[in-house]
N, C-alpha and C positions, 0 to 999 in steps of 0.2 A: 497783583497779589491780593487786592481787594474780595476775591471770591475765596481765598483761602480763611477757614473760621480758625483764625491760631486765636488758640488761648495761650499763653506762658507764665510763669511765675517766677520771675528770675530774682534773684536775692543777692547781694552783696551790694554782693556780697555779693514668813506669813505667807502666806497664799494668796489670798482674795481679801484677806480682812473683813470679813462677815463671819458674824458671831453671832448665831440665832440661842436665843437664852429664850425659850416660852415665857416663862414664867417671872423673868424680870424684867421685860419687854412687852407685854399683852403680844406676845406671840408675833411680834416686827424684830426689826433687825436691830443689834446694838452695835454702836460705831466704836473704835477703838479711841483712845483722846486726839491721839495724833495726824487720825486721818485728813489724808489729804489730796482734796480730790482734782481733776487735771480735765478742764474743757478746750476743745479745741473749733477755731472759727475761722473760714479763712476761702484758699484755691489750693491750685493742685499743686503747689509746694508744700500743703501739709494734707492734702487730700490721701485718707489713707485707703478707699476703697468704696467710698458711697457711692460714687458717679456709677458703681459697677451694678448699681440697682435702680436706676434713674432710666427712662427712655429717650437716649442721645446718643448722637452720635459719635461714632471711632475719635473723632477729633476731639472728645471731651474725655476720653477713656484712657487707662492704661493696664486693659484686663488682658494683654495680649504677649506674645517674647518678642523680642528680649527683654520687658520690663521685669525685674523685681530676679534676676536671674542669679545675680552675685550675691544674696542672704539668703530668701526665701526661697529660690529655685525655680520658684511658680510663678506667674501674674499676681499679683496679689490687688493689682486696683493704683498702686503708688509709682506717681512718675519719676521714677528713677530706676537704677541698677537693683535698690536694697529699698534698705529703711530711709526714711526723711526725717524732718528734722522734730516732730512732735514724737515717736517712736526711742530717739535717744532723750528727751526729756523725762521721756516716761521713763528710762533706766535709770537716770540721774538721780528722776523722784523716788526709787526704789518702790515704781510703779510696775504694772504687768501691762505689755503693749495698749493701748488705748483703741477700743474699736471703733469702727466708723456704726453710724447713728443707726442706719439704714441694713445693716449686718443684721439678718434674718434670726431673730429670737431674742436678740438682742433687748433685755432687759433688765440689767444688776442697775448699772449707775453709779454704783459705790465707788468706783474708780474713776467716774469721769464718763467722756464719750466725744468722738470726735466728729462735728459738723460741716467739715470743709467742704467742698465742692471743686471739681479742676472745673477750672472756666468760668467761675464767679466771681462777683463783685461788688462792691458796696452800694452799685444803682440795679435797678430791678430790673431798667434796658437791658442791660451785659448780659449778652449769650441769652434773652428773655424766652421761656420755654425748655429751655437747652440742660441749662444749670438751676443749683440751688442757692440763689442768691443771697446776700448774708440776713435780709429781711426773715426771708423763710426760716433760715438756719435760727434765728430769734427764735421763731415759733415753736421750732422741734423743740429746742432748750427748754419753754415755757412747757411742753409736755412733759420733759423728761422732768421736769419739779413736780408736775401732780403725780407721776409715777414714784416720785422718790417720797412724798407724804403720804401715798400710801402703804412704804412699805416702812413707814418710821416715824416716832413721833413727831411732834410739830419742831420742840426744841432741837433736835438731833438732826432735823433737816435744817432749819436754820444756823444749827453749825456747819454743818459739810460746805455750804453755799459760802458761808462768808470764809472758811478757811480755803475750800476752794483756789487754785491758780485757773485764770481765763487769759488763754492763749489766741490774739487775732492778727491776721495780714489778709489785706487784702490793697487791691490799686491798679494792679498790673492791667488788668484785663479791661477795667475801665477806660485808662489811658490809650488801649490798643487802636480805637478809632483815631489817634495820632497820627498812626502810621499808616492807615490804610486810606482816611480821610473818607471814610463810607459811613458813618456815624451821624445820623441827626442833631444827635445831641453833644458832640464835640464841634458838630460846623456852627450850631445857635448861640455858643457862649466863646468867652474868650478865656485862656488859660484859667487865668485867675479864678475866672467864677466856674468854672469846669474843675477846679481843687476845691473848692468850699463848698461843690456839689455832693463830691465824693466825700469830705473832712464828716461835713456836716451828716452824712447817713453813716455815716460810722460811727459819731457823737453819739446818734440818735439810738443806737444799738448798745455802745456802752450804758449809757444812760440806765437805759430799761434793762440791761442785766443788773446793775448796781440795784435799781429799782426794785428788783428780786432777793437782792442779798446779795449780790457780789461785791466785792471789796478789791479784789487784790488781779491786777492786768500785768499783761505782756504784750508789747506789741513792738514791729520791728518798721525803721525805715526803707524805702524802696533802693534795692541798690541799683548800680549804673545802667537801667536796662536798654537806652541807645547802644549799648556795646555788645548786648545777646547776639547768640549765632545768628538766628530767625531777622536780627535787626540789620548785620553786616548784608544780611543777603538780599536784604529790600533794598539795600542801597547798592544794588548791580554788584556786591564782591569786593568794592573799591577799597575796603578797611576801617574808614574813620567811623566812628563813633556816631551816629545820628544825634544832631547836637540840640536840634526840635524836642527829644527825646527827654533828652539831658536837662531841659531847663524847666519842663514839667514836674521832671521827677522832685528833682530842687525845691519845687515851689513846692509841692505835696511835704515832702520832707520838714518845710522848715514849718507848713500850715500846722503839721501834727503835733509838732514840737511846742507850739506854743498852744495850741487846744487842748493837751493832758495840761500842761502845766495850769489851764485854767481851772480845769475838771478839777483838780489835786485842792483847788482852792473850793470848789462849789459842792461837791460830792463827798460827805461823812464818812471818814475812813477808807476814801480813795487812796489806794498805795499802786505805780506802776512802776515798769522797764520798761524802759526805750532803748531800743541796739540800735545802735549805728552802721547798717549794712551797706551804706551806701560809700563811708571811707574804707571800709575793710574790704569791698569789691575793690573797691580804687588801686590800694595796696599790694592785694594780690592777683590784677592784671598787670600791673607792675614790676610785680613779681613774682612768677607764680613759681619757682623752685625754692622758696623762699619759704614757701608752705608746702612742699613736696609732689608740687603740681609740673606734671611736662608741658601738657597743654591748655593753656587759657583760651583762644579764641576757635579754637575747634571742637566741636563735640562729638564724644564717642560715639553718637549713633543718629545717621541720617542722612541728606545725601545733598549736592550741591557744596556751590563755596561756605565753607568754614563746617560743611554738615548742617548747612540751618536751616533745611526745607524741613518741613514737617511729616517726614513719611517713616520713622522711626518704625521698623515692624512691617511694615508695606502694608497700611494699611488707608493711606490716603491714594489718588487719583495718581501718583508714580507710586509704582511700587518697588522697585530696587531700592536699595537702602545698603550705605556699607557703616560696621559694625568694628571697631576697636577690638584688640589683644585685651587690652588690660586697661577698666573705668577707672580703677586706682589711681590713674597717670593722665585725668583728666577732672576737669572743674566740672563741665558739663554735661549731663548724660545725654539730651537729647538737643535740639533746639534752641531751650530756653529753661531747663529743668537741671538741678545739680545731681552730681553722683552722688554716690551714697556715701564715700570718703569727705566729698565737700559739706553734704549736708550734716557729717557730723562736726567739719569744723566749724561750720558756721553756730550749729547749738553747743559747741562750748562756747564762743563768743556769748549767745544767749544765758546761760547756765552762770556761767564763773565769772563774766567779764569784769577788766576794772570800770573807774567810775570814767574814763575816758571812750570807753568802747559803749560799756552797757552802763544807765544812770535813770534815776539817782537811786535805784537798787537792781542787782540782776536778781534772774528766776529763783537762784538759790536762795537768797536771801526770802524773796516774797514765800518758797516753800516752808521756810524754817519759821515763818514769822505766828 
């Protein structure tokens, strides 16, 4: 399996508001008090369509059907059925969907803009040339602030920034040389310092967004991803969970938990959320009628045991692929990617959560603040 490039992202888990006033503006844009704007950083669990403009290959793509077939109708670039989970934030935010960076004309900003990448990851190795790694994704951002000073004054950009919500996950795709053990850079370190590789480039990206004027984050734990479709089927079909899997995730999880908390201490008007994806997965492989789900461990679309090859669409090296009735009735849409029903439960979890799920503020809170 080691030749197949999976990337996964598994989880458990007014109008525009521009208001050109020439003449009380020098002819820039004036921001409304309350705006509030919505960046997005991450893989292709929030990837809304960049990858579709990037030179890579089908394995990092989802510009093809059945994706995006149950909302949109169309491919839209998002690996799932529909929308993902930054697309119902943006409803939440009683925002207008959030485009991807790389969207051809693509230049307001007043609403945000979303940098994700399917296949990236907090080191520059993952998917290196493939993807747009979260380094780069830094960069675009740092453009997209000379574009927003120029279209506004200095003080009215450094509101939008700090009132700003900044949306990030990433981990999956790093950890993936876990499982294929084809990774240099998973075979030279040992867990431990293979999490503080990843913690630590992801610090270093909070960091220098704050550095800019960010204030206010979102970020989620990795949920169970030894129990992915993609992962049961590395393990020959047998079912149990990859437990190698499982203890990485762990360690990531708990490395995060306590590096915001330090951030929260070191960083001027640092405010986050941290969701807990990785009990609420737990919970609902558990049970997954309990959340209105038929099936947890098989995904609507793909083919092998549980559906977890990667050939969604036929467009990997098998191309037969079978396709579900009805994504509604399933957690996963493809491999390693949630439906569109899941990933809106999971962004209420994000959104609304108590302080037991999501702490020690959810997204709502960071919007209204």
């Amino acid at each position: 399996m080691a030749s197949l490039r999976l990337h996964f992202c598994f989880l458990l888990f007014c109008a525009t508001n521009i208001v050109l006033i020439p003449n009380g503006c020098l002819a820039k844009i004036c921001l409304p008090r309350q705006q509030n704007a919505f960046f997005v950083f991450g893989d292709s669990l929030f990837d809304v369509g960049n990858n579709n403009y990037i030179n890579t290959s089908t394995d990092f793509q989802a510009n093809y059907a059945p994706y995006g077939e149950n909302f949109f109708k169309f491919p839209s670039g998002r690996f799932s059925d529909g929308r993902v989970i930054p697309d119902f934030i943006s409803e939440y935010a009683k925002l207008p969907l959030i485009q991807p960076y790389l969207f051809p004309g693509n230049q307001e900003y007043i609403n945000g803009v979303n940098f994700a990448s399917g296949g990236s990851g907090a080191l520059v190795e993952t998917q290196q040339g493939q993807v747009i790694d979260l380094k780069a994704q830094l960069s675009h951002f740092k453009r997209v602030i000379k574009v927003l000073r120029q279209k506004l004054e200095h003080e009215e950009t450094k509101s939008l920034l700090a009132r700003a919500v900044y949306l990030i996950y990433v981990g999956p795709n790093d950890y993936f040389g876990s499982l294929t053990e084809n990774s240099s850079v998973v075979a030279s370190n040992s867990p431990e310092n293979f999490v503080d590789m990843v913690i630590g480039n992801l610090t270093t990206v909070v960091k220098e967004i704050h550095n800019q004027g960010g204030r206010k984050f979102g970020f989620l734990t990795l949920g169970p991803l030894g129990c992915a479709p993609v992962v049961k089927l590395l393990v020959n079909g047998s079912g149990p969970c990859r437990e190698e899997v499982t203890a990485i995730v762990k360690l990531h999880n708990r490395a995060l938990a306590v590096e915001l908390q330090k951030l929260e201490k070191q960083l001027k008007g640092f405010k986050y959320s941290l969701t807990n994806l990785y009990d609420i997965g737990v919970e609902v492989m558990n049970d997954p009628s309990k959340y209105g789900f038929r099936e947890w461990d098989m995904a609507c679309c793909g083919s092998g045991p549980y559906r977890g090859y990667p050939n969604c669409g036929g467009k990997s090296d098998v191309k037969h692929y079978e396709l579900c009735e009805n994504a509604n009735e399933y957690f996963f849409f493809d491999y390693g990617h949630p439906t569109e029903r899941a990933n809106e439960l999971i962004a209420q979890f994000i959104w609304n959560g108590n302080h037991t799920i999501t702490g020690p503020h959810n997204l709502k809170a960071l919007f209204q603040q």
